[in-house]
DRENLOSE-922701 format. One record per atom (N, C-alpha, C): x, y, z; residue in three letters. Coordinates in steps of 0.05 Angstrom, whole numbers, padded with zeros to 5 digits, always signed. Atoms other than C-alpha are relative to their C-alpha. Example, Ala and Ser with C-alpha at 12.3 -4.5 7.8 and 13.67 -1.06 7.14 Angstrom:
! residues 2
+00018-00024+00000ALA;+00246-00090+00156ALA;+00018+00024+00000ALA;-00016-00024-00001SER;+00273-00021+00143SER;-00015+00022+00014SER;
***
This chain:
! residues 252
+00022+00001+00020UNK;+00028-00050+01200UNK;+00010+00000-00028UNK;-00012+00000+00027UNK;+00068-00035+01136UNK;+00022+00005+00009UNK;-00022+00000-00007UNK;+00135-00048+01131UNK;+00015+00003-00026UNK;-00020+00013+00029UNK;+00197-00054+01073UNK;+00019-00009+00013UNK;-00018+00004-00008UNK;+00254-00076+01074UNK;+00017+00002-00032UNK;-00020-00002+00017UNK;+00319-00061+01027UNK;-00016+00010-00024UNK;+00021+00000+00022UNK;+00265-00025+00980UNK;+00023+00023-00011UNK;-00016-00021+00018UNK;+00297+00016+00922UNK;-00032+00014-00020UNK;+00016-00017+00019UNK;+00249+00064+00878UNK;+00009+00014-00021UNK;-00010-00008+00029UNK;+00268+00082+00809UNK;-00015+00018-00015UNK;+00018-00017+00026UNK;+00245+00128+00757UNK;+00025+00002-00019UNK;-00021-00004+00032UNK;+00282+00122+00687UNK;+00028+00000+00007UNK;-00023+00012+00004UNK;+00344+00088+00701UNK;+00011+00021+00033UNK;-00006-00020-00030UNK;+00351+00144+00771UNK;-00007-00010+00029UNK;+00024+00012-00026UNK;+00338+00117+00841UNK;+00006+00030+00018UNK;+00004-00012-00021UNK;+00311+00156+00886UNK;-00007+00003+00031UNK;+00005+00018-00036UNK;+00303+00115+00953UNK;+00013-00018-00011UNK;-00016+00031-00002UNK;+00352+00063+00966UNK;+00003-00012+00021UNK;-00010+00020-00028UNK;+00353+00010+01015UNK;-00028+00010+00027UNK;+00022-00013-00014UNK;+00288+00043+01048UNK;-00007-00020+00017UNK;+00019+00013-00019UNK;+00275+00002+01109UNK;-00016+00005+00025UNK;+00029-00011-00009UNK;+00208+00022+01141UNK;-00013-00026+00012UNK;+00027+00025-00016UNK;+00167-00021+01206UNK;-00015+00026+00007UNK;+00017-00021-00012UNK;+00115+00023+01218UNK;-00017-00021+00023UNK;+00003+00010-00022UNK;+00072+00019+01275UNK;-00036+00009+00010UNK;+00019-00013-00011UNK;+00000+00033+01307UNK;+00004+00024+00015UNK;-00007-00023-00015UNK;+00004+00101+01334UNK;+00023+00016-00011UNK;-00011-00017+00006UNK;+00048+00128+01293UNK;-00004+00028-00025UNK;+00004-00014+00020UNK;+00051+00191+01249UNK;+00023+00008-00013UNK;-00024+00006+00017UNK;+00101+00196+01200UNK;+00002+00020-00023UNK;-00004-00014+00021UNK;+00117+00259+01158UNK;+00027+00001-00016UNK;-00020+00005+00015UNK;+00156+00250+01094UNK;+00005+00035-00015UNK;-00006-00027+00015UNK;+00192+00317+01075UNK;+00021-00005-00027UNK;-00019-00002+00026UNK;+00239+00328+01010UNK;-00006+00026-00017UNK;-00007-00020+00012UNK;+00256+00378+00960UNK;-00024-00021-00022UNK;+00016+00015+00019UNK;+00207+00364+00899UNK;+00018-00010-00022UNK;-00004+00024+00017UNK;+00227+00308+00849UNK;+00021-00019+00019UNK;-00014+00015-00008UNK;+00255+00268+00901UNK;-00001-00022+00006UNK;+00011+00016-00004UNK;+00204+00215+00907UNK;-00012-00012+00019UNK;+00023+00009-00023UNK;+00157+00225+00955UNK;-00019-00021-00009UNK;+00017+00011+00020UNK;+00101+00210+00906UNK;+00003-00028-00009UNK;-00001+00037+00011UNK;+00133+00142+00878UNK;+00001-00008+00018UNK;-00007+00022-00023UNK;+00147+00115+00949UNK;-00022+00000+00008UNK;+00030+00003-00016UNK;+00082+00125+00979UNK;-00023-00025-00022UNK;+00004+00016+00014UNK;+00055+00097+00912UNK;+00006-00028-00009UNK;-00019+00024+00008UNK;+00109+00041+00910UNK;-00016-00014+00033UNK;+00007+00014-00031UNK;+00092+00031+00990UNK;-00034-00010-00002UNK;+00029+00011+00013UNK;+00016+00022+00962UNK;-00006-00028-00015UNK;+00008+00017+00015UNK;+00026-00026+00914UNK;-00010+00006-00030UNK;+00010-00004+00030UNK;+00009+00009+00850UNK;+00018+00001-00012UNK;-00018-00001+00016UNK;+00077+00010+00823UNK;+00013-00025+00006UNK;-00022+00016-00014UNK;+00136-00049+00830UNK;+00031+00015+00011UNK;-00031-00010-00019UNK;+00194-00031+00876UNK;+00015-00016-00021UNK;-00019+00016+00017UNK;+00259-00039+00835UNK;+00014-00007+00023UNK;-00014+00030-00010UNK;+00285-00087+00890UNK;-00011+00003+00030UNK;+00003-00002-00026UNK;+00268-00100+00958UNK;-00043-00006+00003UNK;+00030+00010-00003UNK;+00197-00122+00993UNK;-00015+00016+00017UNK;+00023-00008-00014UNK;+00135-00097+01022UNK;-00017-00013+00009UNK;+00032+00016-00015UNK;+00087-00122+01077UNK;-00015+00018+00010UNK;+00019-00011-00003UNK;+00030-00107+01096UNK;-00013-00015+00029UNK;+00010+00020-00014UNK;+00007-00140+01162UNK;+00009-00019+00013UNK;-00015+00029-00003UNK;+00061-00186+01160UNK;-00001-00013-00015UNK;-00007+00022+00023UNK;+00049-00208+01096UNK;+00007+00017-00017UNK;-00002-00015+00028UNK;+00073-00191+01023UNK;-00015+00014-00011UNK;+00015-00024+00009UNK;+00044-00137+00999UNK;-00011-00019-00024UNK;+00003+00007+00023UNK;+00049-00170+00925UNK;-00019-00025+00004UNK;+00017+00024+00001UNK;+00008-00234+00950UNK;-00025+00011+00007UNK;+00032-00001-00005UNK;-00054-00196+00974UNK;-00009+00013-00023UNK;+00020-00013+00023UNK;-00108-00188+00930UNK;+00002+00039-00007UNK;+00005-00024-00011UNK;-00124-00111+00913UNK;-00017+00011+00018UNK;+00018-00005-00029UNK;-00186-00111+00951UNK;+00008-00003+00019UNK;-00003+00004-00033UNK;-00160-00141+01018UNK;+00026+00031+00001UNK;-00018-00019-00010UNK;-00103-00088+01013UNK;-00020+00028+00000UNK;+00013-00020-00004UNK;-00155-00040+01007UNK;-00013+00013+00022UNK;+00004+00009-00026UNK;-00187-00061+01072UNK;+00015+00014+00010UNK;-00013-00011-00018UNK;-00133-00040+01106UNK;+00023+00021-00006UNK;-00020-00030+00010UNK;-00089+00013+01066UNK;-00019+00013-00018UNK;+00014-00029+00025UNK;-00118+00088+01036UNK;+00022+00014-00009UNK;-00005-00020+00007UNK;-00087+00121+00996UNK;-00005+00026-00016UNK;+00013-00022+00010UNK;-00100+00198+00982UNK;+00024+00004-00028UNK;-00020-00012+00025UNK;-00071+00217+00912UNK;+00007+00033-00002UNK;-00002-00030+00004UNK;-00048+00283+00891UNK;-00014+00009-00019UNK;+00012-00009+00024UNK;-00075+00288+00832UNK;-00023-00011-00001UNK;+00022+00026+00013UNK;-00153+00264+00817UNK;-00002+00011-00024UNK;+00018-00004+00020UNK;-00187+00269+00755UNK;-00027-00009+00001UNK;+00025-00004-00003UNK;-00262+00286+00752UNK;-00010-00008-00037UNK;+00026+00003+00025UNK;-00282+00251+00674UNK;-00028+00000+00000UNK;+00031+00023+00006UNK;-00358+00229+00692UNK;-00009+00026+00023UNK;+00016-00001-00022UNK;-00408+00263+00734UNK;-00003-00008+00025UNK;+00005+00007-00026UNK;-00415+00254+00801UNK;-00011+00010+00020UNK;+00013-00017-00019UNK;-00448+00273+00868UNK;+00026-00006+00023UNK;-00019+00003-00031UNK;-00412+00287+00934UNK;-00013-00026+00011UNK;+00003+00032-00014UNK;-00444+00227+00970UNK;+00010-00021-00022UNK;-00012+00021+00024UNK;-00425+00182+00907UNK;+00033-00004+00007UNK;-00033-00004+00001UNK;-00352+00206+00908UNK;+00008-00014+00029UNK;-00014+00002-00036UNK;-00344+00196+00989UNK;-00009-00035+00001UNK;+00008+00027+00000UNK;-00381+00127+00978UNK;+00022-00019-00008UNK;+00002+00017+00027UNK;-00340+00096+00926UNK;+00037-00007+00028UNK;-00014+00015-00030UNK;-00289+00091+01006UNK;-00006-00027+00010UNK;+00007+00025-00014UNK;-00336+00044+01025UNK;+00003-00031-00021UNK;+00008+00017+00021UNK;-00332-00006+00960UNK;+00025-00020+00018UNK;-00023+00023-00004UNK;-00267-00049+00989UNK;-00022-00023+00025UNK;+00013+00018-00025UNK;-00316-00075+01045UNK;-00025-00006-00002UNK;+00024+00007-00002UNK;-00379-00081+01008UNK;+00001-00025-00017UNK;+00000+00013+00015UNK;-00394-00151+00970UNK;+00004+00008-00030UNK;+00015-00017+00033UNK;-00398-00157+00897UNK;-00022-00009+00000UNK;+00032-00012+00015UNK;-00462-00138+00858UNK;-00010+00007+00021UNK;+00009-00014-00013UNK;-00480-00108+00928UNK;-00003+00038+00002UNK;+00000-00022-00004UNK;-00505-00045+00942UNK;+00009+00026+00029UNK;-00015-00011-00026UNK;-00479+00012+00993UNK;-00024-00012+00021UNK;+00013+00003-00017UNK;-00516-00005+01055UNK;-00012+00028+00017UNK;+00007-00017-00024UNK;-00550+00043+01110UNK;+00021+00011+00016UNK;-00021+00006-00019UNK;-00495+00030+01151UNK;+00028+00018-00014UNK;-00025-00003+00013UNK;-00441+00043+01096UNK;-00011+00039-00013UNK;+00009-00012+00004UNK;-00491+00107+01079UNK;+00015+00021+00030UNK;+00001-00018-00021UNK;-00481+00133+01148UNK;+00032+00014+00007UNK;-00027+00002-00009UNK;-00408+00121+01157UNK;+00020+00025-00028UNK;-00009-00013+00019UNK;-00403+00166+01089UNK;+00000+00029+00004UNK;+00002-00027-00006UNK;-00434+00225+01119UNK;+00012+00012+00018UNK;-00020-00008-00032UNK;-00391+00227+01183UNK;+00018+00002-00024UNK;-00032-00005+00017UNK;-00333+00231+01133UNK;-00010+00024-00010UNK;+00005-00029+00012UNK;-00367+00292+01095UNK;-00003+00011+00029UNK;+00000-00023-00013UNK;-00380+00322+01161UNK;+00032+00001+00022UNK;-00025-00009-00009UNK;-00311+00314+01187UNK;+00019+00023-00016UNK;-00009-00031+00029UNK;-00290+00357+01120UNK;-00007+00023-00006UNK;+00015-00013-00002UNK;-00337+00399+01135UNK;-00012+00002-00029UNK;+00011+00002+00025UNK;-00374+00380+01073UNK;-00034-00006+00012UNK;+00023+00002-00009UNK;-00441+00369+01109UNK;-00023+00019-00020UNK;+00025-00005+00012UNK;-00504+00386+01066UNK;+00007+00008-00022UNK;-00002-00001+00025UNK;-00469+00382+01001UNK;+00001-00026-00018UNK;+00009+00029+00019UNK;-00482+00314+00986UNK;-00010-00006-00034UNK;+00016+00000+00031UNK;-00526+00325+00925UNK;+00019+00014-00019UNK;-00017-00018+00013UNK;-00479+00375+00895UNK;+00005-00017-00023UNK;-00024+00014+00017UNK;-00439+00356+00823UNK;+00027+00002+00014UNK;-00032-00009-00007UNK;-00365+00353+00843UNK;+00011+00020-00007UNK;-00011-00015+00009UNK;-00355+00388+00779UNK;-00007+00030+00010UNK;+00011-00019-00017UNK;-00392+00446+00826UNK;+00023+00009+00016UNK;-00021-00003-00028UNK;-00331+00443+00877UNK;+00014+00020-00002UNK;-00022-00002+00003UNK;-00279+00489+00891UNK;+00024-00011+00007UNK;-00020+00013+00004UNK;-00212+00469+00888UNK;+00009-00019+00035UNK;-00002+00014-00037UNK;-00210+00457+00974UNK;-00021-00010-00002UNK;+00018+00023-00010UNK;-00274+00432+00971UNK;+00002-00029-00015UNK;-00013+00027+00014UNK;-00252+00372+00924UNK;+00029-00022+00011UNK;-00028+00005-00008UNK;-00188+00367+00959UNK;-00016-00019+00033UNK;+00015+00011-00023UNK;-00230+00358+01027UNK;-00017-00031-00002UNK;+00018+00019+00016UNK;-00277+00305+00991UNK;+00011-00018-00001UNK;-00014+00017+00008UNK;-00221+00263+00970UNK;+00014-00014+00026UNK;-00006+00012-00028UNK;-00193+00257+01039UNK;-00022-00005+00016UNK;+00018+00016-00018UNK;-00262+00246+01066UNK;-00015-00031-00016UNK;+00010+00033+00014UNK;-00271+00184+01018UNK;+00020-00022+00010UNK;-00008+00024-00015UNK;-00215+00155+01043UNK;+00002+00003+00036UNK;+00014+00009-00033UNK;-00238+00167+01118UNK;-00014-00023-00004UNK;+00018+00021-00010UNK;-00292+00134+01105UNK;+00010-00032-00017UNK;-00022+00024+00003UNK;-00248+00075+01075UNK;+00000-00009+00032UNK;-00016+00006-00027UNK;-00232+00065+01152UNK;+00021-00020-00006UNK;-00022+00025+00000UNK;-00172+00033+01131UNK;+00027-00005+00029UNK;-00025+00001-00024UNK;-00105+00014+01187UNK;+00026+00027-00006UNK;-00022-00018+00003UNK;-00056+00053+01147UNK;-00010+00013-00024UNK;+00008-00030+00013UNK;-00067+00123+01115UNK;+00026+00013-00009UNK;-00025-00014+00010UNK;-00017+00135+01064UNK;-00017+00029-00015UNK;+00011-00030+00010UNK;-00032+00223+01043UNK;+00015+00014-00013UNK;-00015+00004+00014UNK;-00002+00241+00988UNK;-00004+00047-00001UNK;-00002-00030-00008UNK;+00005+00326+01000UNK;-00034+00001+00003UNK;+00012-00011+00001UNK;-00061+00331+01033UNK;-00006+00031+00013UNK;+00010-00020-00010UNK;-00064+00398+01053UNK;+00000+00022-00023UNK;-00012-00009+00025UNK;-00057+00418+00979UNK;-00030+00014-00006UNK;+00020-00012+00008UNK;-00110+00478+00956UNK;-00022+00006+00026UNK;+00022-00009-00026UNK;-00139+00483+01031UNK;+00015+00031+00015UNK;+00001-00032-00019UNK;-00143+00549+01076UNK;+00017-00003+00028UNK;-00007-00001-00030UNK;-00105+00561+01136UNK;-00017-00016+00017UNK;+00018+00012-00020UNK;-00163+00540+01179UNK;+00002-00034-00012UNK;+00001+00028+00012UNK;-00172+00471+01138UNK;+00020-00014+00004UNK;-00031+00006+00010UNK;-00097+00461+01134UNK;+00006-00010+00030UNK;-00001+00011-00019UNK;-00097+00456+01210UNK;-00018-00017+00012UNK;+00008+00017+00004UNK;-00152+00418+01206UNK;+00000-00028+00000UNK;-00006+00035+00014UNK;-00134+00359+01167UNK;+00026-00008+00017UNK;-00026+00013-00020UNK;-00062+00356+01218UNK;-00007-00010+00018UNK;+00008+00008-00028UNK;-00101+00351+01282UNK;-00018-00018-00013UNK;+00012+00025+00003UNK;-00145+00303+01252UNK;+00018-00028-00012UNK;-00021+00017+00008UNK;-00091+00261+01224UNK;+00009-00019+00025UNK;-00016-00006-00028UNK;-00060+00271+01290UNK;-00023-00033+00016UNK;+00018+00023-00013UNK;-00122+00239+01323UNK;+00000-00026-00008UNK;+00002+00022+00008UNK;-00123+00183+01274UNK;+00029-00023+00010UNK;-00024+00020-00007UNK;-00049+00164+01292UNK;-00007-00009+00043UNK;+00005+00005-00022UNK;-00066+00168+01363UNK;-00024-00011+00013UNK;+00016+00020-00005UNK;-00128+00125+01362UNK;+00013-00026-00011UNK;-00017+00031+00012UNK;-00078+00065+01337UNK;+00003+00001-00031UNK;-00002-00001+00027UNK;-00080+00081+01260UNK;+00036+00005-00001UNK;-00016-00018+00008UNK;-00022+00098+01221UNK;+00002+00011-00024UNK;+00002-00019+00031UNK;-00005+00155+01175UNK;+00028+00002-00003UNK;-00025-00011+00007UNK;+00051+00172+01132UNK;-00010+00012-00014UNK;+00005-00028+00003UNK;+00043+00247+01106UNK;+00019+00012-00022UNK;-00023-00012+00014UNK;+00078+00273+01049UNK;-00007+00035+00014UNK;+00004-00029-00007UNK;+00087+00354+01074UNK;+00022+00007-00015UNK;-00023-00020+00005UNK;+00127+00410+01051UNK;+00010+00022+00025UNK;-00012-00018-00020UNK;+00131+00451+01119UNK;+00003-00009+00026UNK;-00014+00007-00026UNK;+00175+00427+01175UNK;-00005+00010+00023UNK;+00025-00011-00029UNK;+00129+00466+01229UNK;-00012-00016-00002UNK;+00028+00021-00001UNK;+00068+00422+01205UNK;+00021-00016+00016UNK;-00010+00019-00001UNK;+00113+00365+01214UNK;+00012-00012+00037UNK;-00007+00001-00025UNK;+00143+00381+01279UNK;-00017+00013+00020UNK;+00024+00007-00022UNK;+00077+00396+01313UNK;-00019-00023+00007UNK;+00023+00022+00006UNK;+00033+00347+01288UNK;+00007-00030-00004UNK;-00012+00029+00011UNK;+00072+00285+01269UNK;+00011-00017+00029UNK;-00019+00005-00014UNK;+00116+00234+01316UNK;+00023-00003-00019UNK;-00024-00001+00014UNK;+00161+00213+01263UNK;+00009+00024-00027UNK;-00008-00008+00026UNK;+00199+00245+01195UNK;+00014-00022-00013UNK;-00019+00015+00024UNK;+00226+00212+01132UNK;+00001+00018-00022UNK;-00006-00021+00007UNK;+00269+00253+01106UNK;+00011-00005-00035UNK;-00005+00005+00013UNK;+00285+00241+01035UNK;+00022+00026-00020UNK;-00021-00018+00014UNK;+00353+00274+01001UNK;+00000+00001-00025UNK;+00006+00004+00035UNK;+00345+00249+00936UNK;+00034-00015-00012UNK;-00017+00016+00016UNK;+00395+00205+00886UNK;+00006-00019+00029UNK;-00002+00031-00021UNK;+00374+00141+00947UNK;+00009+00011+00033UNK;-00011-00005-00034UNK;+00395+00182+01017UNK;-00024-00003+00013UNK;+00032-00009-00018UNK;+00342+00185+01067UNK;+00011+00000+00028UNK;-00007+00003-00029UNK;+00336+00191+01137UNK;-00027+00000+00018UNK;+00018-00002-00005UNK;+00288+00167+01185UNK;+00001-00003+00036UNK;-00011+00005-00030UNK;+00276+00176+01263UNK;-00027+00017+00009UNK;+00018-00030-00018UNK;+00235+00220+01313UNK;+00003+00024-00011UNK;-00016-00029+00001UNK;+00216+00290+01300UNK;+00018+00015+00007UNK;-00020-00015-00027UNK;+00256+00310+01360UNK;+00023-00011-00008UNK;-00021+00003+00004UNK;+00315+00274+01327UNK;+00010+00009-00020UNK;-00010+00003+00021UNK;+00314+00280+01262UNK;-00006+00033-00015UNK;+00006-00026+00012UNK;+00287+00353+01247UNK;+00011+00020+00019UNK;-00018-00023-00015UNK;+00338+00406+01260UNK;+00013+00017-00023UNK;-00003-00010+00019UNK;+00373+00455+01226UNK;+00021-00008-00028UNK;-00018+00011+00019UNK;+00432+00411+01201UNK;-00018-00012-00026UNK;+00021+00020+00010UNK;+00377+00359+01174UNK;-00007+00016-00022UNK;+00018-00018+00016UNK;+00334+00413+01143UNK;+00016+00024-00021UNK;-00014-00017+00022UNK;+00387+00455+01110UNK;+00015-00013-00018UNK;-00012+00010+00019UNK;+00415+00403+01081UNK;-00029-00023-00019UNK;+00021+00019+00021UNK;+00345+00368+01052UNK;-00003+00023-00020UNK;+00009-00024+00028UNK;+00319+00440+01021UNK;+00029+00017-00006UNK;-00031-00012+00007UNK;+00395+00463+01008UNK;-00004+00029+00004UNK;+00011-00034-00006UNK;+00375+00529+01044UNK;+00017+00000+00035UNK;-00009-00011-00019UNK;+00405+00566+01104UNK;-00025-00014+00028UNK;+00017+00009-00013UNK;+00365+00541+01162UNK;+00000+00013+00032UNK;-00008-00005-00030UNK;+00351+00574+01237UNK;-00029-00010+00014UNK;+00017+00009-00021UNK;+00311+00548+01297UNK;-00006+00020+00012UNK;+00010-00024-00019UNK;+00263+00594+01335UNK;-00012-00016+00019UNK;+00018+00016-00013UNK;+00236+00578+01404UNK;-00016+00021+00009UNK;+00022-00019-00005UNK;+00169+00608+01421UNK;-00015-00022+00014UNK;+00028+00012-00016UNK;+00121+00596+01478UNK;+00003-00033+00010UNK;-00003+00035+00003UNK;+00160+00522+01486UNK;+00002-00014-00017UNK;+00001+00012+00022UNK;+00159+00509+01418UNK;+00020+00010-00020UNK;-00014+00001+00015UNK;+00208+00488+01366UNK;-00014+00011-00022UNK;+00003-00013+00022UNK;+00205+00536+01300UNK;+00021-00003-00022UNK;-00015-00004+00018UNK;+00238+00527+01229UNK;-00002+00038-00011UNK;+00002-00022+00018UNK;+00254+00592+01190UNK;+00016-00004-00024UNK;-00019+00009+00023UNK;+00284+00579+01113UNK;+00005+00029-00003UNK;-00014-00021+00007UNK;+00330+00634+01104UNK;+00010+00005-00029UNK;
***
């Protein structure tokens, strides 16, 4: 579904992905770990299309990323940001709507249809009967929730999430994995920026591991997340716990 090939990502004369070649796939889930400034954020953004890759290409479909319009890539790629900004007024149904715009005409209005498909997204976020609300009303998880249920209701192919589990609660936090989860395993795909290598290695199938100054490494959880891997991405002591059948990180 999205692919690169030989992609490099830059920031001010620094690369920080080099040679990045990525076939993603239906059904897969794909968590990207790294130490922070290593360029999660630009690659997901570069793998979007809002920035230019300093060298190397992106498809989408099978085609060039750079030849489709922004609407049609909208169709079929979401991406959740990290950061929003709230200038203007708004309502919770407004905000979760403004998912459905890649698939409505122009000068059309949301439909019934595109109405309904907005509220199943608030009630997967458990946002249900705050529709009317201002945003500026929200707390910080319920805005965070909001933003990933606008691009649910996007229904796009591929779900790039740029740290969503950022300002949510334990409960929420596992939440938004197992629903992820589901999405890769109804044929979608996600790639996940995370910071904790448990999420990653319960919930995910793949990792992309990013070292920083262009290393990376990408494979199965089961291959690629271990203690060598992981003590040398967060440059920390690293031990494996097994509990109940299940693989555990601990950063020492």
């Amino acid at each position: 579904m999205l692919a690169s090939s030989n992609l490099d990502v830059c920031v001010a004369g620094r690369v920080l992905v080099r040679d990045l070649n990525l076939s993603t796939s239906g059904g897969q889930n794909i968590a990207m770990l790294g130490q922070n400034g290593v360029g999660k954020t630009l690659t997901l953004h570069t793998l979007a299309g809002l920035r230019a890759a300093s060298r190397g290409e992106i498809c989408l479909g099978g085609l060039p990323l750079k030849t489709l319009g922004r609407r049609k890539v909208a169709r079929h790629l979401g991406l959740l940001m990290q950061v929003y900004e709230d200038p203007f007024p708004s309502t919770v149904l407004e905000t979760v709507l403004v998912g459905r715009h890649p698939h409505i005409d122009f000068w059309q209005w949301e439909s019934a249809a595109d109405v309904d498909l907005a509220r199943h997204a608030l009630g997967l976020m458990d946002l249900q009967g705050l529709e009317t609300r201002n945003i500026h009303t929200l707390s910080g998880g319920e805005r965070r929730r909001l933003a990933i249920a606008a691009v649910l209701a996007q229904q796009p192919d591929v779900y790039l999430m740029d740290e969503p589990l950022n300002h949510l609660d334990p409960q929420h936090q596992l939440h938004v994995l197992r629903l992820l989860q589901e999405l890769s395993s109804a044929g979608s795909t996600v790639l996940t920026t995370l910071h904790d290598p448990n999420a990653a290695i319960a919930y995910c199938t793949h990792a992309l591991l990013l070292f920083g100054e262009g290393s990376w490494l990408l494979g199965s959880c089961e291959e690629v997340l271990n203690t060598a891997n992981l003590g040398r991405l967060y440059n920390t002591r690293v031990e494996e716990i097994n509990w109940k059948g299940r693989r555990y990180f601990a950063l020492t």
